[in-house]
C-alpha positions in Angstrom: 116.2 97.7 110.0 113.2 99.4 108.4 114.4 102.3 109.2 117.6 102.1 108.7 116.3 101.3 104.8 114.3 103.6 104.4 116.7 106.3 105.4 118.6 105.1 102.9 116.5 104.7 100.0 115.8 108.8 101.0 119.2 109.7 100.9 119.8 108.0 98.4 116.7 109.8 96.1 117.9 113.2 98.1 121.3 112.7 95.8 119.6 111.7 92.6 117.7 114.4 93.1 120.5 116.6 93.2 122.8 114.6 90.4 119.3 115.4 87.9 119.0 119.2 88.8 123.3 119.8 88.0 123.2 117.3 85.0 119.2 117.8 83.7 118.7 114.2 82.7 116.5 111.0 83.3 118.3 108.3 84.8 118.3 104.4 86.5 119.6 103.3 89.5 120.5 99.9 90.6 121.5 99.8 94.3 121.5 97.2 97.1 120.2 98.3 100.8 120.4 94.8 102.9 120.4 92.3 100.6 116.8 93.8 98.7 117.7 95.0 95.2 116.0 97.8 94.0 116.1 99.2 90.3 114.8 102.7 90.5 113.9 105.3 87.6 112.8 108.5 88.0 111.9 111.6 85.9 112.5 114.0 88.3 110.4 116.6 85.4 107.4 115.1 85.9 108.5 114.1 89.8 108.0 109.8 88.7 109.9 107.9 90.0 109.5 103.2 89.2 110.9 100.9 91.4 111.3 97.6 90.0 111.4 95.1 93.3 110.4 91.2 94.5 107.7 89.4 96.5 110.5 88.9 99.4 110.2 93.1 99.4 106.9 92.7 102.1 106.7 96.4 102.4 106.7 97.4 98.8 104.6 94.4 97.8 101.7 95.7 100.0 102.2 98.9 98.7 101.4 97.1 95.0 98.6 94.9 96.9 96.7 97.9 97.8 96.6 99.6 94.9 95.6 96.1 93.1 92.9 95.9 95.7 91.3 99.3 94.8 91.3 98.5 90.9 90.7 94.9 90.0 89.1 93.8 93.3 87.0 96.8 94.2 86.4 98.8 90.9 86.6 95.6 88.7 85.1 92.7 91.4 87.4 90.5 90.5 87.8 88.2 93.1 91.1 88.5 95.4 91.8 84.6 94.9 91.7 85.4 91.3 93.6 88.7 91.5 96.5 87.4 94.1 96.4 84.4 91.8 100.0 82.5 93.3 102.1 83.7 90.7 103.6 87.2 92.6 106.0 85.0 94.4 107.7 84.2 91.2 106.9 87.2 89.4 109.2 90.9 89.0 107.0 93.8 90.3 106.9 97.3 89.7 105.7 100.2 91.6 105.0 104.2 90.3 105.6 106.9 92.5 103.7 109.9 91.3 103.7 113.1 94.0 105.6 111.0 96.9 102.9 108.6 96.4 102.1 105.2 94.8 100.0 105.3 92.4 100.3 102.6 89.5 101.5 99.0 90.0 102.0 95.9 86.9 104.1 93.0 87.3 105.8 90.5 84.9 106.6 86.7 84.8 108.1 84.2 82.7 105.5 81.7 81.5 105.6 78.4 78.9 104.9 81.1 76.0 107.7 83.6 76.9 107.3 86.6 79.0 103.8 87.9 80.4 103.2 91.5 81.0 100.3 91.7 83.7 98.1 93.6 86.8 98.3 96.9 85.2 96.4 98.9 87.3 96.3 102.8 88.1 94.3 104.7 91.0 91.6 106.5 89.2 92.2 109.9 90.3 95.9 109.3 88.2 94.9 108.2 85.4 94.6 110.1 82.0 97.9 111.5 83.2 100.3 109.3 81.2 101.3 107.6 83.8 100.3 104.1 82.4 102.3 105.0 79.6 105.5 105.5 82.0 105.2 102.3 83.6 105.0 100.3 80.3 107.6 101.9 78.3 110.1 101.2 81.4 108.8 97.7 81.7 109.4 96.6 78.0 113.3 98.3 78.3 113.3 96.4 81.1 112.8 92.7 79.5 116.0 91.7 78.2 116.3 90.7 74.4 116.4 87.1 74.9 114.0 85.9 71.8 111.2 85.3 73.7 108.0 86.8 73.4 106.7 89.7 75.2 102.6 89.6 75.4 99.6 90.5 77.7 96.0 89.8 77.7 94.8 94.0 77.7 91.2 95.1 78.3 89.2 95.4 75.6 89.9 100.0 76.7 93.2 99.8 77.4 94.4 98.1 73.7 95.1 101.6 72.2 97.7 102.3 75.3 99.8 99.0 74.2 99.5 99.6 70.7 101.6 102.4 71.4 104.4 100.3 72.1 104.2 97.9 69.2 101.7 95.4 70.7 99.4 93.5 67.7 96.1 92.2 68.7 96.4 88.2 68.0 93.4 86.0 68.2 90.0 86.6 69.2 88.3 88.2 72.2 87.8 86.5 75.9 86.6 86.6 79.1 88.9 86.9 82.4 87.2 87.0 85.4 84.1 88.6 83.4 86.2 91.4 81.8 86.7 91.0 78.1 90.4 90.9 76.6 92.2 90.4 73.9 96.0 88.9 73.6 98.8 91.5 72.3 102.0 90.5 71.7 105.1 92.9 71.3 106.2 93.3 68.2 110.2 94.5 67.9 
């Protein structure tokens, strides 16, 4: 079966490919390969490609845990309970493919004050490369207009990569895990 998906998903990318370099233009997919949804986007430019997936996807969920592991585990030592914190089952996740290879993970969740975006995290050898950048802009599209509130807690460094997008600092500075944050909410 694995196989037989990811033969598919590669066909699949094989004829977007082809669609971009006739028609020259970004686009989404939406498609369904046994029963796992995928939402795909891919700049085919810059040679990115976002898959937007669930928890029940067990391949591409590992492929998000890794790169998790690397930054907030390993670089940042937060601690995995804290990091794989019981919320992913419940939560949308996204996945960056720069190069054939994955490279920046976040995911998002409803919570009791609207709709958290969270685990931003990008190998170190990618970043400064806009990739960050990529993953959020698609993200916010993403969220649909439903009146709730879009917000994150960002590190105290990454603040000037989600004002960008119309995030407002609100309230004061705190500590997660021993990493000082602030809270943004989206402004639209």
């Amino acid at each position: 079966m694995a196989k037989a998906t990811d033969f598919a998903k590669t066909s699949l990318l094989v004829l977007i490919r082809l669609i971009y370099n006739v028609l020259n233009y970004k686009y989404i997919v939406k498609l369904l390969i046994f029963e796992q949804l995928f939402f795909i986007f891919a700049d085919m430019e810059n040679n990115i490609e976002i898959i937007k997936f669930n928890y029940s996807n067990k391949e591409l969920f590992e492929d998000e845990s890794k790169i998790r592991r690397i930054v907030f585990c390993g670089e940042q030592s937060c601690p995995t309970e804290e990091e794989f914190d019981g919320f992913d089952s419940i939560a949308i996740h996204y996945l960056l493919k720069y190069n054939n290879k994955y490279v920046c993970t976040a995911r998002r969740r409803e919570t009791k004050d609207g709709i958290k975006l969270e685990r931003f995290a990008v190998l170190k050898e990618y970043r400064g490369k806009g990739l960050a950048s990529k993953i959020v802009e698609f993200i916010i599209n993403d969220v649909e207009d439903n009146g709730k509130l879009v917000y994150l807690n960002a590190q105290i460094d990454a603040r000037p990569l989600y004002a960008k997008f119309n995030f407002k600092q609100v309230g004061e500075k705190f500590s997660e895990v021993g990493i000082w944050h602030y809270r943004m909410e989206l402004e639209k």
